[in-house]
C-alpha positions in Angstrom: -33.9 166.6 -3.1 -35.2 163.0 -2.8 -31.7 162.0 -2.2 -31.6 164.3 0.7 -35.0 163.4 2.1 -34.3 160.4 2.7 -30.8 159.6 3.8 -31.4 160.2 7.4 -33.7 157.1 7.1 -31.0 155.0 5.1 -28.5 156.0 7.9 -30.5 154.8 10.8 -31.3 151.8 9.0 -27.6 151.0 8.1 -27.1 152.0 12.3 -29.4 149.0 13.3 -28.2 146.6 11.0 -24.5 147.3 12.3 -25.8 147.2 15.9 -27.3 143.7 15.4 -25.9 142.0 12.9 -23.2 140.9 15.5 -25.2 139.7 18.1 -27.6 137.5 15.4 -24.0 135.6 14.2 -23.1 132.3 15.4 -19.8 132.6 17.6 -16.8 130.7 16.9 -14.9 131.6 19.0 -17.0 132.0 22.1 -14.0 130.3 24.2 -12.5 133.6 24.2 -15.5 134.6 26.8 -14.3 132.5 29.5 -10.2 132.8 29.2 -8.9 133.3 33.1 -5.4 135.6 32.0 -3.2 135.7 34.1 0.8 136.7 34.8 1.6 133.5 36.8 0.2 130.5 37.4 -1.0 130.7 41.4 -1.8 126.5 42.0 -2.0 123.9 45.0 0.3 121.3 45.2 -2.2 118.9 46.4 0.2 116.0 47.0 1.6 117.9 49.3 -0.7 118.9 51.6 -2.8 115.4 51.3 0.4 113.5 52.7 -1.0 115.0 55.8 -4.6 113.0 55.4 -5.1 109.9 57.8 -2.3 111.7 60.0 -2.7 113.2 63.4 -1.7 116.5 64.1 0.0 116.2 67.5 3.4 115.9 65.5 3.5 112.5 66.6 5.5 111.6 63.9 8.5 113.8 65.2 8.6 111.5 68.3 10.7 108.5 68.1 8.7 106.3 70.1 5.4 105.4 67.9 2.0 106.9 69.6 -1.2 105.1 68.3 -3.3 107.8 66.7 -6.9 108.9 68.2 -9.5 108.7 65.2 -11.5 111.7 66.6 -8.5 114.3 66.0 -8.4 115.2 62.3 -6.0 118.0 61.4 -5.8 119.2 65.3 -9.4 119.3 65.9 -11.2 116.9 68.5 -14.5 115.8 66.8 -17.8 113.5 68.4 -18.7 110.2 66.6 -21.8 110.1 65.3 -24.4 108.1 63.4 -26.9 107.6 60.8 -29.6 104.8 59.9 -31.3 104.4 57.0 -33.5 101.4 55.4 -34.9 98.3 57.2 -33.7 94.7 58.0 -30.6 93.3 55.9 -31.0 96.2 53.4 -30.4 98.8 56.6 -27.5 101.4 55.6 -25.3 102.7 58.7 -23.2 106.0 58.1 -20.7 106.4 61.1 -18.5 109.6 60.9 -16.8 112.1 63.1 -18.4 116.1 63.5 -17.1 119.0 65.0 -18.0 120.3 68.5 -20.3 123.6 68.6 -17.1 125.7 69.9 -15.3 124.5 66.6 -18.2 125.1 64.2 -16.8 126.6 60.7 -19.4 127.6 58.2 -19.4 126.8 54.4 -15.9 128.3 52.9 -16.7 131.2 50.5 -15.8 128.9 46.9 -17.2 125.7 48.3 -19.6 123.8 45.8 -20.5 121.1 48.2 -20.8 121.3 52.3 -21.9 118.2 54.5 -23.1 118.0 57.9 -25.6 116.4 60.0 -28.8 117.4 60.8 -29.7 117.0 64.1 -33.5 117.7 64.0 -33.7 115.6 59.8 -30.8 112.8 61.8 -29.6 112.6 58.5 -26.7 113.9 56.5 -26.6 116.8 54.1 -25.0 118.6 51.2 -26.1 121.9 51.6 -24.7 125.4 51.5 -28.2 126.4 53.7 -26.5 125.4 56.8 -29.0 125.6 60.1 -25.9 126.3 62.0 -28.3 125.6 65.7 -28.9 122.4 64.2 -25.6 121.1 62.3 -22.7 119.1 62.9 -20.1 120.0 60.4 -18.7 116.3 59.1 -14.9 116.7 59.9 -12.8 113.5 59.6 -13.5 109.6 59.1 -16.7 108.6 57.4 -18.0 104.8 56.6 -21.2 104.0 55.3 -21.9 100.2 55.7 -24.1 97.8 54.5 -23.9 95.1 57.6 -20.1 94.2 57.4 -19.2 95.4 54.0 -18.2 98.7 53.4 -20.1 100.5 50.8 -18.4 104.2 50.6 -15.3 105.4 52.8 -13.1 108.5 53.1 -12.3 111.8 55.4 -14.1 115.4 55.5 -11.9 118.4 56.2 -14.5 121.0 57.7 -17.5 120.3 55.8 -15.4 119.1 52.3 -14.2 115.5 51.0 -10.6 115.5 51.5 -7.8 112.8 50.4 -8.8 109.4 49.2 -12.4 108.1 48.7 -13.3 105.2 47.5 -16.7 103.3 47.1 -17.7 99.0 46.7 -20.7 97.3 45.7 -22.4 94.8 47.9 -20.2 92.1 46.6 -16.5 94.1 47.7 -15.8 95.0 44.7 -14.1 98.3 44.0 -16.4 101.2 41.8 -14.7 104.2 41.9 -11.8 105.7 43.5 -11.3 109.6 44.0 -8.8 111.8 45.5 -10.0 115.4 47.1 -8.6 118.5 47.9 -10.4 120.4 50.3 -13.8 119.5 48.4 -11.8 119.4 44.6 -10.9 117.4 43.0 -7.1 116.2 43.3 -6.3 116.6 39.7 -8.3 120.4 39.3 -6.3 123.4 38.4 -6.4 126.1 40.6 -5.8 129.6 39.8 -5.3 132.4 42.8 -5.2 136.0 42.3 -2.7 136.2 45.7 0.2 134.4 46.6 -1.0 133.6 49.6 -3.8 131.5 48.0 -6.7 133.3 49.9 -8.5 134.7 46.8 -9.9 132.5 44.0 -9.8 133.3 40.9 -10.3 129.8 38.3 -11.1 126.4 39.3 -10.8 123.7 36.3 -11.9 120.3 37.4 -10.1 117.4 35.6 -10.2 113.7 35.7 -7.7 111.8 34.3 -5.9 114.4 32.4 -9.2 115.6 30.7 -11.5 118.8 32.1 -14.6 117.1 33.4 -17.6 118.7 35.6 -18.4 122.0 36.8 -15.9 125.0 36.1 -15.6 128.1 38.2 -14.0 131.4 37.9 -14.4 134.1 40.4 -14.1 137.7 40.3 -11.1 139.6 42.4 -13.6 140.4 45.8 -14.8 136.7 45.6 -18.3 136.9 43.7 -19.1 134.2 40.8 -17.3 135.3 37.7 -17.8 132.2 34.7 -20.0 128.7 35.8 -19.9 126.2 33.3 -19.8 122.3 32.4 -17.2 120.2 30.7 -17.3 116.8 29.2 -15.0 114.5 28.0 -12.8 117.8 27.5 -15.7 119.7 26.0 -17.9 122.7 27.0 -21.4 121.7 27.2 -24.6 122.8 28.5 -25.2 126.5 29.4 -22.1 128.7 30.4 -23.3 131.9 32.5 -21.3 134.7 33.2 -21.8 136.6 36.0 -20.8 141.1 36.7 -18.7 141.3 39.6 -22.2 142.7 41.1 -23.5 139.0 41.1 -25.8 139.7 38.4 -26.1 138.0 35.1 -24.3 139.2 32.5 -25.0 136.9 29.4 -25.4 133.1 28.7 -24.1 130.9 25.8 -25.2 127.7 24.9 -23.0 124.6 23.9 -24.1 121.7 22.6 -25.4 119.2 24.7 -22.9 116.3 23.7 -19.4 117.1 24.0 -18.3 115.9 20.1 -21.2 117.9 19.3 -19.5 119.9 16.2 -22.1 122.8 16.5 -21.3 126.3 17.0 -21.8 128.0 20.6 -23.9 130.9 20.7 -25.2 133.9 22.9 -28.6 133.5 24.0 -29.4 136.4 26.3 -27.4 138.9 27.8 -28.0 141.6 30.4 -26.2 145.1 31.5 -24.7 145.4 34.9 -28.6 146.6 36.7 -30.2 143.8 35.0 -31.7 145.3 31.7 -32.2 142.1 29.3 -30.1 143.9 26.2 -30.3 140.8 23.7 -32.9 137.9 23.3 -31.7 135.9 20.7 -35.2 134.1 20.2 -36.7 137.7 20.2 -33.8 139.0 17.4 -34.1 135.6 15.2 -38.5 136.4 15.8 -38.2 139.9 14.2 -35.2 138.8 11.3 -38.0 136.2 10.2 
């Protein structure tokens, strides 16, 4: 009878500890999480389309007479020249770059990370998504910036984006860093499409010299954030979020800080599809102890 009495309390006690246990355990192999499968690889060939960079778009080339080629056309599209001051006396910084007209204005692409333009009312230049449209000229084509005659940072914009080569000095000429850009990636990134005509996202791992480093994307089919996430020296660190195809949070994992960091990822929160917090690991680790 005692037996009986109390095994629907046993049984709802072995239920929670099956329920949680799995949540509470370190993950080992979290990487599983944030796998992009697909059937075939969908990627740019950014050599390709960067041969184009520097290059008018009048098919000049196909002419056999040589025609000199006018700076403020960038991929077909006839900019304005404009400027920007900042600092005083020898220390003043001059940024000269090309903007497209108000009939050409193209907002911020759906998977960019970084849009530039110049605001007119700030007369400065900005990296913002939070484009005043009434306001904004979309950078699109050379840029300088210049320190009296030397040149401190130079390269093109492709509506909004760093396109092709960009390099940047220090005050004494000398080169610091050298990138290459496509379409506001990085030249070396891996990019994943769900369509062969390459209108749909679906992964974008940024790599450096052979190794993933900075900010990873992943996207779901209709174009909403999927997986955000930071590598490092070929490592995930930092916080990874996930994200329903409904924009909302579904969970977060935490790597460790430094990418040779040996310490296990693990879940820290996670969510259902309207927003309910279903795990707390700090609230699940409080109640264990």
């Amino acid at each position: 009878m005692m037996q009986h009495r109390h095994s629907p309390i046993l049984l709802t006690i072995v239920l929670m500890v099956i329920t949680c246990v799995p949540q509470a355990q370190e993950i080992t192999s979290v990487d599983e999480l944030f796998q992009t499968k697909y059937e075939t690889p969908l990627s740019i060939d950014a050599e390709q389309d960067l041969e184009r960079t520097d290059k008018d778009d009048d098919d000049s080339k196909k002419k056999k007479k040589e025609k000199k080629v006018n700076p403020k056309i960038y991929y077909g599209i006839k900019t304005k020249r404009g400027f920007a001051k900042t600092g005083f006396g020898n220390r003043t910084t001059v940024e000269l770059f090309h903007y497209l007209k108000d009939k050409d204005y193209v907002g911020p692409d759906e998977y960019a990370r970084d849009f530039y333009w110049y605001d007119f009312k700030k007369k400065k230049i900005v990296n913002s998504l939070n484009v005043k449209k009434d306001y904004a000229g979309v950078l699109h084509g050379h840029y300088e910036k210049k320190m009296g005659d030397q040149t401190l940072e130079e390269g093109h914009f492709y509506y909004g984006m760093k396109h092709g080569r960009w390099v940047r000095y220090n005050r004494s000429d000398i080169l610091m860093d050298k990138e290459i850009y496509w379409k506001g990636w990085p030249k070396e990134s891996r990019l994943a499409y769900y369509d062969f005509d390459r209108e749909k996202l679906k992964e974008m791992i940024p790599v450096h010299f052979g190794e993933r480093q900075g900010e990873y994307f992943a996207y779901h089919e209709n174009g909403n954030l999927a997986v955000v996430g930071h590598y490092q020296f070929d490592n995930r660190v930092g916080i990874w979020r996930e994200y329903y195809d409904n924009r909302r949070v579904k969970r977060e994992v935490v790597y460790p800080l430094e990418p040779f960091d040996e310490t296990p990822p693990y879940i820290s929160k996670e969510w259902d599809k309207e927003g309910h917090i279903i795990y707390d690991r700090k609230r699940y680790n409080a109640r264990v102890n």
